[in-house]
C-alpha positions in Angstrom: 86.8 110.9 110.9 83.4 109.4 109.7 71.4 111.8 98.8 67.8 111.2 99.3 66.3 108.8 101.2 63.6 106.5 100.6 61.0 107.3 102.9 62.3 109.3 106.4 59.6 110.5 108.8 62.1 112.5 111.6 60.8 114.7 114.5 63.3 117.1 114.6 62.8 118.9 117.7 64.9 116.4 120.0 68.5 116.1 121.2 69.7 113.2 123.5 72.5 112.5 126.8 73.5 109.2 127.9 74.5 109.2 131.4 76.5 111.8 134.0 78.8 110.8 136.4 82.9 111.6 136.6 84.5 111.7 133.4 87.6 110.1 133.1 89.0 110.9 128.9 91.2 113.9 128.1 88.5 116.1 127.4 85.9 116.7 130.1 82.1 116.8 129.3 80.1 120.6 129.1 76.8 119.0 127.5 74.0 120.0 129.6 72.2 116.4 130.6 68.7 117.8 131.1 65.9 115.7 129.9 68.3 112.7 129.2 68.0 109.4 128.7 67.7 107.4 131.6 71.1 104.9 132.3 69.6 102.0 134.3 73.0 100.6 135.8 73.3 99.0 139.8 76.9 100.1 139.7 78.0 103.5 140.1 81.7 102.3 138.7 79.7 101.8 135.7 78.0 104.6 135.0 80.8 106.5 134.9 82.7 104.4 132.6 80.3 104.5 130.5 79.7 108.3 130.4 83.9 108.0 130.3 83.2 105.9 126.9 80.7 107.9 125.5 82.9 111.4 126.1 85.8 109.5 123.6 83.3 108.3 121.2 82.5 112.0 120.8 86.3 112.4 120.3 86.5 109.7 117.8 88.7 107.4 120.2 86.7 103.9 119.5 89.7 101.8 121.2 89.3 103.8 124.0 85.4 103.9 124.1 85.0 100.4 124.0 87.6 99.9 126.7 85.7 101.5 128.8 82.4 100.1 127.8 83.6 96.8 128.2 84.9 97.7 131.8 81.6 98.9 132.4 79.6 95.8 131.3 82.2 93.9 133.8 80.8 95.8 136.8 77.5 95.4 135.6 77.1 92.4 133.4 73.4 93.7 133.0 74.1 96.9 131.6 71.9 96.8 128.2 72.7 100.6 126.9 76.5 100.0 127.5 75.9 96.4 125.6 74.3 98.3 122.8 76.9 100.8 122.2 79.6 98.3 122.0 77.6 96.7 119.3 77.5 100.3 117.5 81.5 100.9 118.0 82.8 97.6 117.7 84.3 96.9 114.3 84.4 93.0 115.7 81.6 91.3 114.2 81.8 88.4 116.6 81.8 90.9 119.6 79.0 93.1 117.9 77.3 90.2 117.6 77.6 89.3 120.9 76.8 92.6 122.3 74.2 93.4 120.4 72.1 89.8 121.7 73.1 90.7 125.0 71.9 94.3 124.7 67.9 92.7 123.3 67.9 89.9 126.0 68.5 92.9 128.6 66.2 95.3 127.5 63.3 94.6 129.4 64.6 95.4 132.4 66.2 98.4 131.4 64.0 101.6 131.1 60.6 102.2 128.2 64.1 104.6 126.6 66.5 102.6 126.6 64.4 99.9 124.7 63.7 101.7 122.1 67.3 102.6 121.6 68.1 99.4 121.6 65.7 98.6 119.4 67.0 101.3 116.9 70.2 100.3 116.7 70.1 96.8 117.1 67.6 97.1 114.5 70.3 98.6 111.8 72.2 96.1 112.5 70.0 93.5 111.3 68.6 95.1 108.2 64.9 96.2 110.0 65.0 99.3 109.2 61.2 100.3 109.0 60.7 99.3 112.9 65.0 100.8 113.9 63.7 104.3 112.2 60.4 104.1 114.1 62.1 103.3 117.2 64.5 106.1 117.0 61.7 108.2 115.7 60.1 107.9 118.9 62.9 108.0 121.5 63.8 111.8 119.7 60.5 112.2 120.7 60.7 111.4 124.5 63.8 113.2 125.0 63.2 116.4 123.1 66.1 118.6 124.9 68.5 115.2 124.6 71.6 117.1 123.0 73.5 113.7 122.7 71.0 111.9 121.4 70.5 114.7 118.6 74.3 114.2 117.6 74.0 110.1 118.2 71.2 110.3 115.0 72.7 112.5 113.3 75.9 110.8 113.1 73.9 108.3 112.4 72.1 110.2 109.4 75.2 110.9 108.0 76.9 107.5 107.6 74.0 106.9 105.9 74.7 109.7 103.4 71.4 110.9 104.5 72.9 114.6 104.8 70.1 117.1 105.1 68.4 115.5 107.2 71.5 114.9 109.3 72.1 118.6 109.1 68.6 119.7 110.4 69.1 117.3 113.8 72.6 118.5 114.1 71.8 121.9 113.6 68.9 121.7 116.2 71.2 120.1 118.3 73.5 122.9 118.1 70.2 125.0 119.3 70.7 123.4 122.7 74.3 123.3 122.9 76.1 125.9 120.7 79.3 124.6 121.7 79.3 121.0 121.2 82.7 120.0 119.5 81.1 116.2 118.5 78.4 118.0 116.8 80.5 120.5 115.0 82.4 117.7 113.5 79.1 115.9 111.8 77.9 119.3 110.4 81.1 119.9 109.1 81.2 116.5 107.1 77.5 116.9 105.9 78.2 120.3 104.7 80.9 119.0 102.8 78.9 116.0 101.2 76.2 118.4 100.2 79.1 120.7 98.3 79.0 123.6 100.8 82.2 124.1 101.8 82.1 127.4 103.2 79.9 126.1 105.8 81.8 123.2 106.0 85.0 125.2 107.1 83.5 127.5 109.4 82.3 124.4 111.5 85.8 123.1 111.1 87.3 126.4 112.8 84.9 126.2 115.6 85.2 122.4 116.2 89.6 123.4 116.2 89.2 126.0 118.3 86.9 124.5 121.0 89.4 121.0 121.2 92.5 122.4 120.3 94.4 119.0 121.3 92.9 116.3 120.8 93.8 114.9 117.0 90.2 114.4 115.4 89.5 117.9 115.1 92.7 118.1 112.6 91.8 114.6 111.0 88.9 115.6 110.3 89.4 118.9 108.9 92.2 116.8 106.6 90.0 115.1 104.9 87.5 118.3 104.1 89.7 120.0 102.7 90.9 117.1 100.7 87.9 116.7 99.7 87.7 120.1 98.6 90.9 119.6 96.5 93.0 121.3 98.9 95.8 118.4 99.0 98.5 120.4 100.8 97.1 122.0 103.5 94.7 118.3 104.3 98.4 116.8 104.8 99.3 119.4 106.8 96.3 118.9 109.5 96.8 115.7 109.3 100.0 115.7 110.4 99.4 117.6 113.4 97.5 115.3 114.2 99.8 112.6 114.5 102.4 114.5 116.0 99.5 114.8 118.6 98.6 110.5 118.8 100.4 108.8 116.5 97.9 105.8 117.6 94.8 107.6 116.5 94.7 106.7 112.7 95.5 109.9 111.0 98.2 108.0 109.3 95.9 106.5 106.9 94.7 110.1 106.2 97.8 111.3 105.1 98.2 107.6 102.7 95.1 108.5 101.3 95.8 112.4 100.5 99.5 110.9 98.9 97.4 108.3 96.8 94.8 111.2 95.5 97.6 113.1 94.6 99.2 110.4 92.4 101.6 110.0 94.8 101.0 105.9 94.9 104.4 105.2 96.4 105.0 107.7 98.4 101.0 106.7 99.7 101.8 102.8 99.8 104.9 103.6 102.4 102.3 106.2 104.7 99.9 103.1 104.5 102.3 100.7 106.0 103.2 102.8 108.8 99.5 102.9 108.9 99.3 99.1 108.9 101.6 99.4 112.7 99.4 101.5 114.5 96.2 99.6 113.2 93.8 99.8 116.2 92.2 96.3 115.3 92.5 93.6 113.0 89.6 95.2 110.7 91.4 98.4 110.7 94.4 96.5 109.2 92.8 94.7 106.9 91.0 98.1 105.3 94.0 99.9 105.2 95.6 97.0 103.3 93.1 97.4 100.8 93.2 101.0 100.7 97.3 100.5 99.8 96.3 97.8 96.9 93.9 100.7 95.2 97.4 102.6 94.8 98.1 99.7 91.8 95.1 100.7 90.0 95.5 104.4 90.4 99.0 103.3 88.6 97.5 101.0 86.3 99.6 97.8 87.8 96.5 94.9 86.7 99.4 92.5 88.1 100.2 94.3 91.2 96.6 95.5 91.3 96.0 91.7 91.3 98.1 90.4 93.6 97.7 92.9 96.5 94.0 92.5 96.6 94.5 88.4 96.6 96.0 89.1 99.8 94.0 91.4 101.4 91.0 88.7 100.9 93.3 85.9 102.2 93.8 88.5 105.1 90.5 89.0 105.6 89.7 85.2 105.4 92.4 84.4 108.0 90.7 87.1 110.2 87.3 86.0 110.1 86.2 89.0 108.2 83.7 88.4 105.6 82.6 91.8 104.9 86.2 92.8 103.5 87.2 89.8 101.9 84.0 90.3 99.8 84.9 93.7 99.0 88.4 92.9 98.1 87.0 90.3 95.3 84.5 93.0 94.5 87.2 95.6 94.0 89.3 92.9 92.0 86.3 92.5 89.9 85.1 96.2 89.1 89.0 96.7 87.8 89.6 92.8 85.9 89.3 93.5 82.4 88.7 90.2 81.3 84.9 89.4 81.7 85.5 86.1 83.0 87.6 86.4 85.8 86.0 89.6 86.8 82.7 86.6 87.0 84.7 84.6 89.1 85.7 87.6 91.8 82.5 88.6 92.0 81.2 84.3 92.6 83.9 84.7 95.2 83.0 87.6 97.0 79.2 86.1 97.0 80.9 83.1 98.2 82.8 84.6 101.5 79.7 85.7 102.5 78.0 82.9 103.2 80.8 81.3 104.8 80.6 80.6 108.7 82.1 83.7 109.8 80.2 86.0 112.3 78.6 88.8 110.0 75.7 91.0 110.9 72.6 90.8 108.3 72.9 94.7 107.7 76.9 94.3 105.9 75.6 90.7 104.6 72.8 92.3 102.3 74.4 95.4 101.9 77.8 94.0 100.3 75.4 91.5 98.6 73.8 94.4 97.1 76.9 95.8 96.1 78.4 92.7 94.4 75.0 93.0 92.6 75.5 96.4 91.5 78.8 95.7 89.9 77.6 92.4 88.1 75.0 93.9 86.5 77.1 97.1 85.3 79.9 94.3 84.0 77.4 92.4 82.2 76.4 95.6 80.5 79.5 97.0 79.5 79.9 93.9 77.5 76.2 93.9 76.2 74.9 90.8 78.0 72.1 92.3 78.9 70.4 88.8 79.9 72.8 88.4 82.5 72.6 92.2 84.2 68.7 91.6 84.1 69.5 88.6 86.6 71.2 90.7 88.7 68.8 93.8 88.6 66.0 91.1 89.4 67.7 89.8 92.5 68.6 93.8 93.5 64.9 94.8 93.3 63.5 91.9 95.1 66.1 93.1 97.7 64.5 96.2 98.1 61.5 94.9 98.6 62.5 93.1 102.0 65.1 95.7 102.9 64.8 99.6 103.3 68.9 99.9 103.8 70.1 102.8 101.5 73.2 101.1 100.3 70.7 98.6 98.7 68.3 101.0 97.5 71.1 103.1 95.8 72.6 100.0 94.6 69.3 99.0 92.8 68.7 102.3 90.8 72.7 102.3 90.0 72.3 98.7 88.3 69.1 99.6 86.8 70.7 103.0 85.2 73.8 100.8 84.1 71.7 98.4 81.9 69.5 101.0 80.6 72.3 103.1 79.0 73.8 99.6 77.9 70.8 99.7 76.0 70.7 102.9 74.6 68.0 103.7 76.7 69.6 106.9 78.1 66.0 109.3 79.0 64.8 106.2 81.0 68.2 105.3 82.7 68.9 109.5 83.8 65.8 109.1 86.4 67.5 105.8 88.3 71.1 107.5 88.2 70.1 110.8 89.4 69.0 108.7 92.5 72.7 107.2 92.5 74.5 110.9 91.9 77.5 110.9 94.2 78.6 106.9 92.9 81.5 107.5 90.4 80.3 104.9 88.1 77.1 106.5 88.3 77.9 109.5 87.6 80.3 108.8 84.8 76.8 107.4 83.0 74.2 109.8 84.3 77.0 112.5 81.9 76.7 110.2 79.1 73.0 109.5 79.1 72.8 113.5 79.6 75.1 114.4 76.7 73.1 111.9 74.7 69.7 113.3 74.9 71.3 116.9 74.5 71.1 118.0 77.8 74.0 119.4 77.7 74.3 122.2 80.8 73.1 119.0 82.9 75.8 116.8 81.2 78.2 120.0 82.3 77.3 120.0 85.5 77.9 116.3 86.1 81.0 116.2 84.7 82.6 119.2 87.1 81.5 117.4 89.9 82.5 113.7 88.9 86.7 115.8 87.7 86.2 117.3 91.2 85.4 114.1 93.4 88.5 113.6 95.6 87.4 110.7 98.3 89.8 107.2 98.2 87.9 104.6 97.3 87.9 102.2 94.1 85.6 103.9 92.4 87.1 106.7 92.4 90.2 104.9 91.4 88.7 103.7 88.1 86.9 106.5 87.0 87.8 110.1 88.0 91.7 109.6 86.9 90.4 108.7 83.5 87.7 111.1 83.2 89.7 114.1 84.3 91.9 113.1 81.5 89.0 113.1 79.2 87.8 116.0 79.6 91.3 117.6 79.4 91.7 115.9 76.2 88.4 116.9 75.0 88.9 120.7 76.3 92.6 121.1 73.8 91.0 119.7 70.7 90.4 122.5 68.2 
């Protein structure tokens, strides 16, 4: 389970360890914990719950981690580092938030390390990413032969779709500890998002063979191969690994493999058993809106409709403004009608300003996105006035904000009015720095093909038929374009 950056200065001869002690998950530790990162705890108890959490969040088992975390910041309501790390894991935003103030107003008397991890990933958390970067900059630096620390930023690197630079830490973490299954699994996924899959298989076979029985190895390998187009045998790893937990979430895998294929019913039935074995309310609520997607795949507007209006009453209900905003995002990329798609988008800006607990990170980053998709709406319909807005407010955002959601967000709104406007050699530099977003893509193919670039154009267009990953974007514009270009290829 899980393009170019901005600016990224990384020293890349570190790695990182939280804590020893007794390990209490299914697979025991073998990471050697020289040079680690100190764990400033008065409870024995707790240090070795938290080691215990920090072996499953290698393993991918987040209920599990933060169960333990949270025992061990009962027998030590001091603990800072054990704080922080519930703030990472938790998909809670009122318990994030909570953590992650506990975890600053501890710091100082935790150790010169542990404050600047804190610092990091509090600090990504609450969209300061210049002084978070700098922090973790320099606590790689401190802890040089830190193996978990190494796979903590580069996991880190790659949900940020930063994935050479996650490969080079990972990689150098691998230095240290050839046979670290948690790291396997990150190079796997970055090999993967950088189109190697050779590589991206051969870490798969290690990561298998090294944890042969725990489910994540087979989730995970799932969803590479689906993502190499390899539908059959992705179903079949994932099943093994639900016949191995059917609590860990591989379900949703095996939904979103049946939805890729076309397979929306069969996909929306996988999602509701799914839906039972949801670990958390925001796990239920995203794989609700992963089964609504199967109505646009089918081209059900009223369905399409009606599902999303109920994941973002869902989400409402739950307190969960980050995914009732995307659901009226979602509703508004597929409305055809102009007007409503407006109104989605007024309401998605709308939840998130509502009193729900939100961190400033997914506030401005699904801002940003909302953005994004107003200004591409108000081009596809030539109001360019209106997209301007929005590309105003996107780039002021950038300004204040270093995230790379927003960044990306900017240069894909940007590239969406200038081809509105015909202006395709000016829009190909701000889309090329947007090249994996579907919508992106679709127009960095037409601004190619119109200035006659055509090997470019080529190029583009085998990746966008190839993309298999389940999200709306996807939804509205691979389908169609693989059609396309199959229509395209049997014209005389």
């Amino acid at each position: 389970m899980l393009r170019r950056c901005w600016i990224f200065l990384l020293l890349l001869s570190c790695s990182f360890a939280f804590a020893d002690g007794k390990s209490k998950p299914k697979v025991p530790a073998k990471v050697n914990r020289g040079d680690q990162l100190p764990v400033t705890t008065s409870s024995p108890l707790a240090r070795t719950d938290f080691e215990a959490a920090m072996q499953n969040f290698e393993q991918y088992r987040l209920n599990e981690s933060l169960q333990f975390l949270r025992a061990a910041t009962k027998s030590d309501p001091k603990f800072a580092q054990a704080f922080i790390m519930i703030a990472k894991i938790s998909k809670d935003p009122t318990e994030q938030a909570e953590a992650r103030q506990q975890a600053t107003q501890l710091a100082a008397a935790a150790s010169p390390g542990e404050q600047l991890l804190i610092r990091w990933l509090a600090g990504v958390q609450e969209d300061n990413y210049l002084p978070a970067i700098a922090a973790m900059n320099d606590v790689l630096a401190e802890y040089p032969r830190d193996s978990r620390l190494a796979f903590l930023a580069g996991d880190w690197l790659t949900l940020q779709e930063r994935y050479q630079q996650a490969a080079v830490v990972l990689e150098h973490a691998l230095k240290i500890l050839p046979d670290y299954p948690a790291v396997l699994n990150d190079l796997g996924y970055t090999y993967a998002f950088d189109g190697d899959f050779e590589k991206a298989f051969a870490a798969m076979d290690r990561y298998v063979a090294l944890v042969p029985n725990e489910p994540n190895p087979h989730d995970s390998y799932g969803e590479i191969l689906r993502m190499d187009g390899k539908f059959e045998a992705a179903l079949e790893q994932y099943r093994i690994s639900v016949r191995m937990d059917p609590n860990f979430g591989s379900q949703v895998g095996i939904a979103d493999t049946l939805a890729l294929m076309g397979k929306e019913q069969d996909a929306r039935e996988e999602y509701e058993r799914a839906i039972v074995f949801a670990g958390s309310q925001g796990d239920k609520v995203q794989y609700e809106l992963q089964s609504a997607m199967t109505w646009i795949r089918e081209g059900n507007h009223k369905q399409a409709e009606k599902a999303l209006a109920l994941v973002a009453k869902h989400a409402h209900a739950a307190g969960l403004a980050r995914p009732e905003a995307e659901a009226y995002r979602v509703a508004a990329m597929y409305e055809p009608d102009i007007r409503l798609a407006t109104k989605d988008l007024q309401a998605g800006l709308y939840a998130l300003q509502e009193p729900h607990e939100i961190s400033v990170t997914d506030r401005n980053e699904e801002q940003a996105r909302i953005l994004r998709i107003q200004a591409t709406r108000m081009a596809e319909v030539a109001d360019i006035d209106s997209a301007s807005k929005a590309v105003s407010q996107l780039e002021a955002m950038t300004g204040k904000s270093r995230s790379q959601v927003i960044q990306l967000c900017y240069h894909g709104a940007v590239g969406a009015s200038l081809v509105a406007q015909g202006k395709y050699a000016e829009a190909i530099p701000h889309l090329q720095e947007d090249s994996t977003d579907p919508l992106s893509m679709r127009l960095l193919w037409r601004a190619y093909s119109s200035t006659g670039a055509a090997a470019d154009a080529q190029t583009v267009a085998v990746k966008l038929a190839a993309l298999n990953v389940p999200t709306a974007e996807q939804a509205l514009v691979v389908p169609q374009f693989r059609a396309s270009v199959v229509s395209q290829a049997r014209r005389p």
